[in-house]
FIKOLZA-1660 file (N, C-alpha, C; in steps of 0.1 Angstrom, whole numbers, plus 5000, padded with zeros to 4 digits):
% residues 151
   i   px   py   pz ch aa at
   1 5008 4988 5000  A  X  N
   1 5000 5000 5000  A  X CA
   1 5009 5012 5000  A  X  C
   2 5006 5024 4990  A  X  N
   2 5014 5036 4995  A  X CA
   2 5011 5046 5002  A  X  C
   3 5017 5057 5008  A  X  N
   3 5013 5064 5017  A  X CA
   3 5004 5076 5009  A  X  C
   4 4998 5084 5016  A  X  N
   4 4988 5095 5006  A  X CA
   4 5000 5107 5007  A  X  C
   5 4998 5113 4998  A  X  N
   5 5007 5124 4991  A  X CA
   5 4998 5135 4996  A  X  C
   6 5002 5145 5000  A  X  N
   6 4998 5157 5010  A  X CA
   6 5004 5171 5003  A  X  C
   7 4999 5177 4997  A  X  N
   7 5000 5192 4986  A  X CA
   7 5001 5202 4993  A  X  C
   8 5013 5210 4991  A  X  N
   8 5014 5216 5001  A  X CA
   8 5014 5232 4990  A  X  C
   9 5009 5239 4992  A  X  N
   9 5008 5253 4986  A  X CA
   9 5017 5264 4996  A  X  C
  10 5027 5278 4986  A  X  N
  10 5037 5282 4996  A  X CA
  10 5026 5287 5008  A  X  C
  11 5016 5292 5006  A  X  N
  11 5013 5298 5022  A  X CA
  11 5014 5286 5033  A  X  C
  12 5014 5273 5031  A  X  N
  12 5016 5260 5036  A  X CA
  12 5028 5262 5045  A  X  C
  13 5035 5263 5028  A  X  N
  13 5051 5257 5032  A  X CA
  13 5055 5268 5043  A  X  C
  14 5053 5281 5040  A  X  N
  14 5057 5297 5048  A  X CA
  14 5053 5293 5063  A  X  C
  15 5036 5284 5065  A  X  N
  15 5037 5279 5081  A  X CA
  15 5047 5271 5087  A  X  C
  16 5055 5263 5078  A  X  N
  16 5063 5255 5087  A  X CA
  16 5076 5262 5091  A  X  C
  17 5081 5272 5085  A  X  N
  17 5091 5281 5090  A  X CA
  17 5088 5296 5097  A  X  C
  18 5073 5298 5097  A  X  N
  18 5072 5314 5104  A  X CA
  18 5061 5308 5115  A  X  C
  19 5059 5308 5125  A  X  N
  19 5051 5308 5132  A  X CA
  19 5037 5317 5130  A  X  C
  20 5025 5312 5125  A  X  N
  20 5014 5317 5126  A  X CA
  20 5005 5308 5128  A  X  C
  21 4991 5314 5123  A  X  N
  21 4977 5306 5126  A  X CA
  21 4979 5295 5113  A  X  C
  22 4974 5280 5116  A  X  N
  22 4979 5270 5109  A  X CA
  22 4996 5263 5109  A  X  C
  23 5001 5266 5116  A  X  N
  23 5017 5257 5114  A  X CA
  23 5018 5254 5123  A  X  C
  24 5005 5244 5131  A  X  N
  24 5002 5233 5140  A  X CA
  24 5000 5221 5133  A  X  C
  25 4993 5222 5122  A  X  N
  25 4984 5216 5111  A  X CA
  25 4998 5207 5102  A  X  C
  26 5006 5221 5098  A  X  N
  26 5017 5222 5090  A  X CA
  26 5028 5210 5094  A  X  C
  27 5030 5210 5104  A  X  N
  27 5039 5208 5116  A  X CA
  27 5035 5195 5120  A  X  C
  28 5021 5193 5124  A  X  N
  28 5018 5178 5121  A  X CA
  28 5020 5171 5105  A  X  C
  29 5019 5178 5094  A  X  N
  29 5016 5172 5085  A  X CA
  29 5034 5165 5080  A  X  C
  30 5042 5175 5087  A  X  N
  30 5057 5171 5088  A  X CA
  30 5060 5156 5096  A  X  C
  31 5057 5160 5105  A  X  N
  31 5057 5150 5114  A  X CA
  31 5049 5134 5111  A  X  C
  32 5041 5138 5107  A  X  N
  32 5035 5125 5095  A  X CA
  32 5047 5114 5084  A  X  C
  33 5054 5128 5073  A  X  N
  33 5059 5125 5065  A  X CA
  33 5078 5120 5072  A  X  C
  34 5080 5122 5082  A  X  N
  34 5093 5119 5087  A  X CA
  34 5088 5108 5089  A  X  C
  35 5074 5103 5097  A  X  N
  35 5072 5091 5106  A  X CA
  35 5071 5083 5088  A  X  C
  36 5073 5088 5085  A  X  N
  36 5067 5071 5069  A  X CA
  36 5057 5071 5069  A  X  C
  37 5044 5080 5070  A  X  N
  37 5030 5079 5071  A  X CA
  37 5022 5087 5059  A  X  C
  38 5032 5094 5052  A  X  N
  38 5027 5100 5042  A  X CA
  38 5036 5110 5033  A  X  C
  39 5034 5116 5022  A  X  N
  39 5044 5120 5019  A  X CA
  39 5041 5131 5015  A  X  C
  40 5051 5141 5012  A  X  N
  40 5044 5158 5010  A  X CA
  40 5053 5166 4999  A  X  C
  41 5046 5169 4990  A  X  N
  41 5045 5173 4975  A  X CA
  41 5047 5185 4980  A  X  C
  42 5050 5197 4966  A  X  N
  42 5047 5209 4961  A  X CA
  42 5057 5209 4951  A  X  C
  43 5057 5222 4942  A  X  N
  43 5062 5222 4930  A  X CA
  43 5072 5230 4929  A  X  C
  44 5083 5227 4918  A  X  N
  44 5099 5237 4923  A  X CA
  44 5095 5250 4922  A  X  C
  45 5081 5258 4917  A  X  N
  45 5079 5270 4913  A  X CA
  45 5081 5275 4930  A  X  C
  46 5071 5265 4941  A  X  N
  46 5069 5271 4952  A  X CA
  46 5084 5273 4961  A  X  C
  47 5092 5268 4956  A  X  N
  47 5106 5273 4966  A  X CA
  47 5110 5290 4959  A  X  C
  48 5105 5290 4946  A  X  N
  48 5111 5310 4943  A  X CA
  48 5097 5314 4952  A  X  C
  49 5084 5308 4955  A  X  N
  49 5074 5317 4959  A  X CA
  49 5077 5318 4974  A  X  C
  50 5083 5307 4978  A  X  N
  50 5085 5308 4993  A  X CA
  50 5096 5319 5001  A  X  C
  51 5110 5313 4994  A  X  N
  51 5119 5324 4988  A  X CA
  51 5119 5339 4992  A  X  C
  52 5105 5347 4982  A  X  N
  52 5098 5359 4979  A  X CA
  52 5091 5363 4991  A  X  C
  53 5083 5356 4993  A  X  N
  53 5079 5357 5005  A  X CA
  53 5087 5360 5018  A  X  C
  54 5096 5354 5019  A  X  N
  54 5108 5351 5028  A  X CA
  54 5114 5366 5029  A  X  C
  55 5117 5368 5017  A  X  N
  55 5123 5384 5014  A  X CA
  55 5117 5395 5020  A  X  C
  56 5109 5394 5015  A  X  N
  56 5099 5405 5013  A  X CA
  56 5097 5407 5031  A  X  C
  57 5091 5398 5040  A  X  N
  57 5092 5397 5054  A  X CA
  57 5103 5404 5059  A  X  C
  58 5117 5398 5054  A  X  N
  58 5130 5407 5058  A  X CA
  58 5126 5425 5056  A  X  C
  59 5121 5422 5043  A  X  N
  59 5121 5441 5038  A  X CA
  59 5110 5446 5043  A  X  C
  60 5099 5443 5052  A  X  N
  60 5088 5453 5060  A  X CA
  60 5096 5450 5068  A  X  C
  61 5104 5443 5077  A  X  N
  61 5110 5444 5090  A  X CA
  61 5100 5434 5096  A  X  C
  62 5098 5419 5090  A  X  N
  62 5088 5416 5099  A  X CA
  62 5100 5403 5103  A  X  C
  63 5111 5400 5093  A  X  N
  63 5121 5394 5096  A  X CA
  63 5133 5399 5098  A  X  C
  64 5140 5398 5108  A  X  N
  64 5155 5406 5109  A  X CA
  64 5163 5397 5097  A  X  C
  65 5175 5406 5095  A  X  N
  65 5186 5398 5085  A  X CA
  65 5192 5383 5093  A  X  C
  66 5191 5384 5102  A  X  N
  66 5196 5370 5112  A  X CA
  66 5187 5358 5110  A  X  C
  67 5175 5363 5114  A  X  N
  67 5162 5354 5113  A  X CA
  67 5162 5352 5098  A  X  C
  68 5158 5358 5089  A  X  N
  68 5160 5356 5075  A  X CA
  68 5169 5343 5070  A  X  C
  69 5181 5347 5074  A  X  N
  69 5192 5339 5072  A  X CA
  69 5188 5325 5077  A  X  C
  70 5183 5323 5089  A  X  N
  70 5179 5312 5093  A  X CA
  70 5170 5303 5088  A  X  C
  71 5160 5312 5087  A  X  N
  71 5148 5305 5083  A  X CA
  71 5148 5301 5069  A  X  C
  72 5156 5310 5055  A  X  N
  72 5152 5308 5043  A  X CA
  72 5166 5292 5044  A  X  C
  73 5179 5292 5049  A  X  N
  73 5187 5279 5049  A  X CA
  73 5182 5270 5061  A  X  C
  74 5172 5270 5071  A  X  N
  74 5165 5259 5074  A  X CA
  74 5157 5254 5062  A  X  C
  75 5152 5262 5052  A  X  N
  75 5137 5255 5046  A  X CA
  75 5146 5249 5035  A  X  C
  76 5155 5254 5025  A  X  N
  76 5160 5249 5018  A  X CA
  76 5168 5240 5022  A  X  C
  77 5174 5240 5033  A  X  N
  77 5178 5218 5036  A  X CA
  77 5171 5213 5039  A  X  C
  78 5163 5217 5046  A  X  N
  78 5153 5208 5049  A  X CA
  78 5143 5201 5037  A  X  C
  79 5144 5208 5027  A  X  N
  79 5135 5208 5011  A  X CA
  79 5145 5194 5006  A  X  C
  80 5161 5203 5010  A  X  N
  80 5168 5186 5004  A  X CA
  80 5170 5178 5008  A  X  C
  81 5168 5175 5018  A  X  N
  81 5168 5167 5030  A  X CA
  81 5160 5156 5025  A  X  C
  82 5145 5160 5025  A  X  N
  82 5134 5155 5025  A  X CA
  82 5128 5145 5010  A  X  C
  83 5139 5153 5001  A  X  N
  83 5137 5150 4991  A  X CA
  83 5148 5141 4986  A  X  C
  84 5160 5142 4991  A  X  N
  84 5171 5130 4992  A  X CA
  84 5166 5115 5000  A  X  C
  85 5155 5116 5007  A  X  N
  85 5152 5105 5016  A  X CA
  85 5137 5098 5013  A  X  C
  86 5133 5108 5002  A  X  N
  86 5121 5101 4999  A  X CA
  86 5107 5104 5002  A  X  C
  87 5106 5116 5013  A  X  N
  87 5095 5120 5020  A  X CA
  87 5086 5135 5014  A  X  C
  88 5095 5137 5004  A  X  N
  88 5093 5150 4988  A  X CA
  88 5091 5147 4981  A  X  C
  89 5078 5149 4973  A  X  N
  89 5077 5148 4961  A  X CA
  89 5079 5163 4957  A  X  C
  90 5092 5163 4945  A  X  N
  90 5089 5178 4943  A  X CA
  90 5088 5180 4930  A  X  C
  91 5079 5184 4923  A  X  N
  91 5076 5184 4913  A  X CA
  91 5077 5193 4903  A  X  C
  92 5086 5189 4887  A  X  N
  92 5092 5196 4879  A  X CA
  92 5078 5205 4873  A  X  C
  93 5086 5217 4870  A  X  N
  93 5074 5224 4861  A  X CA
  93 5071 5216 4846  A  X  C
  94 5060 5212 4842  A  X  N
  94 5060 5209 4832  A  X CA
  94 5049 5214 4820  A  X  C
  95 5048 5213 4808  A  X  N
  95 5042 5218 4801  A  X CA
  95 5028 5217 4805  A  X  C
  96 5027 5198 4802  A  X  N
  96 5013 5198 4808  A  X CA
  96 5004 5205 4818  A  X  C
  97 5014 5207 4830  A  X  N
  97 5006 5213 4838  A  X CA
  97 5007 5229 4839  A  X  C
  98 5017 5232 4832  A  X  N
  98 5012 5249 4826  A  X CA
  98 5003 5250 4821  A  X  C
  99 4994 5243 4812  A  X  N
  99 4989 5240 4805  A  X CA
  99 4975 5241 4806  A  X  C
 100 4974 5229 4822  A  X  N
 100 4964 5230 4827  A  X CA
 100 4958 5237 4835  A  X  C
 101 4970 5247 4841  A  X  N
 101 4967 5260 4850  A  X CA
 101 4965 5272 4841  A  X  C
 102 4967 5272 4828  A  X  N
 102 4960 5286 4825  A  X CA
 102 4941 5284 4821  A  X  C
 103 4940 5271 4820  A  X  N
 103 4925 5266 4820  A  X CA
 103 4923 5268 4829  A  X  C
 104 4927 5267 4846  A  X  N
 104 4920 5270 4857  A  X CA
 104 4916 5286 4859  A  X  C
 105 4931 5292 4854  A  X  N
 105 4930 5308 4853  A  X CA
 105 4919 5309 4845  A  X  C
 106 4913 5310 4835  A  X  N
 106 4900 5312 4829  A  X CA
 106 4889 5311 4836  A  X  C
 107 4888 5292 4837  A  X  N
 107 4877 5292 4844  A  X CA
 107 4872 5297 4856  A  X  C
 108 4884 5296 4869  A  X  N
 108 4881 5306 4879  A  X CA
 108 4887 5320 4884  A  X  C
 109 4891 5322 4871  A  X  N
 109 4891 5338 4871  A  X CA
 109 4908 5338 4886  A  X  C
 110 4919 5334 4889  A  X  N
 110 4933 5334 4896  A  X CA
 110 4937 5335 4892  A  X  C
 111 4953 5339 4900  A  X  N
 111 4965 5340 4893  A  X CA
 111 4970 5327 4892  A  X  C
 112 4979 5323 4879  A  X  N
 112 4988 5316 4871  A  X CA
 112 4994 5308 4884  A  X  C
 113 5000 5314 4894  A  X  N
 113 5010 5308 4902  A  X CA
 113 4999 5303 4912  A  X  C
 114 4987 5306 4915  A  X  N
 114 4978 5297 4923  A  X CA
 114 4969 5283 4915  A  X  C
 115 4970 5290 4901  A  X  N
 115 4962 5280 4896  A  X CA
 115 4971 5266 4894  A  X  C
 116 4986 5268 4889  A  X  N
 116 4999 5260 4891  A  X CA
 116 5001 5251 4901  A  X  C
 117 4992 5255 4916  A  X  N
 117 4991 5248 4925  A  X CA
 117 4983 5239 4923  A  X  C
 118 4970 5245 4917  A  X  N
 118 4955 5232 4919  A  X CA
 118 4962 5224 4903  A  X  C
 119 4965 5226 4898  A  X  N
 119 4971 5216 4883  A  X CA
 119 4980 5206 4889  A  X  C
 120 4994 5215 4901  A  X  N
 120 5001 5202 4899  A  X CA
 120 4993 5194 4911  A  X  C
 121 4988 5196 4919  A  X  N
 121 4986 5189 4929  A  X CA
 121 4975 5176 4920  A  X  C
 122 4968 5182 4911  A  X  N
 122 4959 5173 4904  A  X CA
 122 4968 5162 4896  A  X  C
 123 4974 5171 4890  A  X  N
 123 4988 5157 4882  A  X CA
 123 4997 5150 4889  A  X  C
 124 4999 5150 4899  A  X  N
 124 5004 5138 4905  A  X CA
 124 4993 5132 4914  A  X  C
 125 4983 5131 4915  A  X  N
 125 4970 5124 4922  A  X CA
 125 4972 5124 4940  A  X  C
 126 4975 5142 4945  A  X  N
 126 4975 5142 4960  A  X CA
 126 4964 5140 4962  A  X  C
 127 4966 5130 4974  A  X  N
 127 4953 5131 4981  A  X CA
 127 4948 5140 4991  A  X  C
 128 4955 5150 4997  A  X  N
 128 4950 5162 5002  A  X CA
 128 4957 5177 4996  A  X  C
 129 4952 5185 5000  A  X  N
 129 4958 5197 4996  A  X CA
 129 4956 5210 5007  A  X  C
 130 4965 5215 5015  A  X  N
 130 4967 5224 5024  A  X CA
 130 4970 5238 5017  A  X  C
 131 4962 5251 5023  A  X  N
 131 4965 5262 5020  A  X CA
 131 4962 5269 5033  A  X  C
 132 4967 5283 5031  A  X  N
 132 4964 5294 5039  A  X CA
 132 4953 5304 5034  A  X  C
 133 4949 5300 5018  A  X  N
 133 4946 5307 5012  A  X CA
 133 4927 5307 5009  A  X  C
 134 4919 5314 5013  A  X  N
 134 4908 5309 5013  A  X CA
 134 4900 5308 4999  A  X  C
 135 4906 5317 4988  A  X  N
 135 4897 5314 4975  A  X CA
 135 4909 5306 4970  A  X  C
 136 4918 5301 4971  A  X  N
 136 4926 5291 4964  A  X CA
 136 4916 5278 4968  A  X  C
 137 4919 5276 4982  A  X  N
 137 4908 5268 4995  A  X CA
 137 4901 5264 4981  A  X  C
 138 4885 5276 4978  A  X  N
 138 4875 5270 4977  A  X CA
 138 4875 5267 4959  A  X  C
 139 4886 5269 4948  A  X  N
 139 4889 5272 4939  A  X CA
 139 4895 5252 4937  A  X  C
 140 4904 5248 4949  A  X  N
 140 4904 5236 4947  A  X CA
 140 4893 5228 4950  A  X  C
 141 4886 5233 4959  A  X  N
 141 4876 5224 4963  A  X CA
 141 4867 5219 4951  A  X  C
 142 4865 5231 4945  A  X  N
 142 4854 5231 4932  A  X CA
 142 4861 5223 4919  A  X  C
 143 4877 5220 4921  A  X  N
 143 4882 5215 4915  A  X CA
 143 4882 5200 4917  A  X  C
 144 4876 5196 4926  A  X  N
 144 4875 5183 4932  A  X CA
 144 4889 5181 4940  A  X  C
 145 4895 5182 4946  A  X  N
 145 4910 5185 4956  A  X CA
 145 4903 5180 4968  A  X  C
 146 4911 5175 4977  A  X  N
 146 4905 5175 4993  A  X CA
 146 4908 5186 4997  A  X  C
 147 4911 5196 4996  A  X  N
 147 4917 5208 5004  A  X CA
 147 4907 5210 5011  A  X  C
 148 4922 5215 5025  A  X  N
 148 4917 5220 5041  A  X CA
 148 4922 5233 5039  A  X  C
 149 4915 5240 5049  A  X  N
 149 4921 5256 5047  A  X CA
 149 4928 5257 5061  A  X  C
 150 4940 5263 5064  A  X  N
 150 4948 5267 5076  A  X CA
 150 4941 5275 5078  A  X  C
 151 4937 5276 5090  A  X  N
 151 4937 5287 5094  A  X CA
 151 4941 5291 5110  A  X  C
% end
C-alpha cells in the first residue's frame, strides 16, 4: 500500500518556517511525512514563491537579517533533506501542467501561480491539499482536491 501524498501550497510551506495561525496543522503534517505515514509534495515553482515571500518579510522588517538567514537555509535543507530520503515529492514544472493551470486561470478567474498549484497537485494524484489561502481553498475544492484551509 502507499502512503497518501499531502500538497502543500507556499502559504503551507511559509507555516512551517514562520510561526502563525495554521503551522500546528503544517507541523503535524511534517511529522506525518518523517514518521513514513505519508508523503508531501509541492512544486519547484513554490521554493522561488516561498523564497519571495521570505524576502519581502526581511524588507517590511517583519524578519530581521539573522532570522531571515535562518529560516530561508532551514527550509531549503530541509526541502533537500526531504527529498534526498524520499518524504518530497517535488515536482518539475512541466508543460502539461502549465497547460492546465491557464485553464483554471480562465475558468476561475486566479492567478497563474495559484492556479499552478491546483494543476500540479491534480497531476500527480494528491490526496490532500493544504492552503492558507481561502479562494485558492475554495477554487480547489470546486476543482475536486481534498483541500483544508489553515487557518
Amino acid at each position: 500500500m502507499s502512503v497518501p501524498i499531502t500538497y502543500l501550497d507556499s502559504s503551507a510551506i511559509i507555516k512551517r518556517y514562520v510561526r502563525e495561525s495554521g503551522s500546528d496543522t503544517v507541523r503535524d503534517a511534517f511529522m506525518r511525512a518523517y514518521s513514513g505515514d505519508e508523503v508531501l509534495s509541492f512544486s519547484v515553482w513554490n521554493i522561488g514563491e516561498v523564497l519571495g515571500v521570505l524576502d519581502r518579510a526581511r524588507r517590511i522588517g517583519r524578519l530581521n537579517s539573522d532570522k531571515y538567514s535562518l529560516v530561508r537555509n532551514r527550509f531549503l535543507r530541509e526541502v533537500k533533506r526531504m527529498s534526498k530520503i524520499g518524504i518530497l515529492l517535488l515536482v518539475p514544472l512541466r508543460r502539461r501542467i502549465l497547460v492546465d493551470s491557464w485553464k483554471i486561470v480562465e475558468k476561475h478567474h486566479i492567478y497563474v501561480a495559484d492556479a499552478l498549484q491546483i494543476a500540479t497537485a491534480r497531476n500527480i494524484g494528491a490526496d490532500a491539499f493544504l492552503t492558507g489561502d481561502r479562494r485558492l481553498h475554495e477554487v480547489a475544492l470546486s476543482e475536486n482536491l481534498r483541500s483544508s484551509l489553515l487557518a
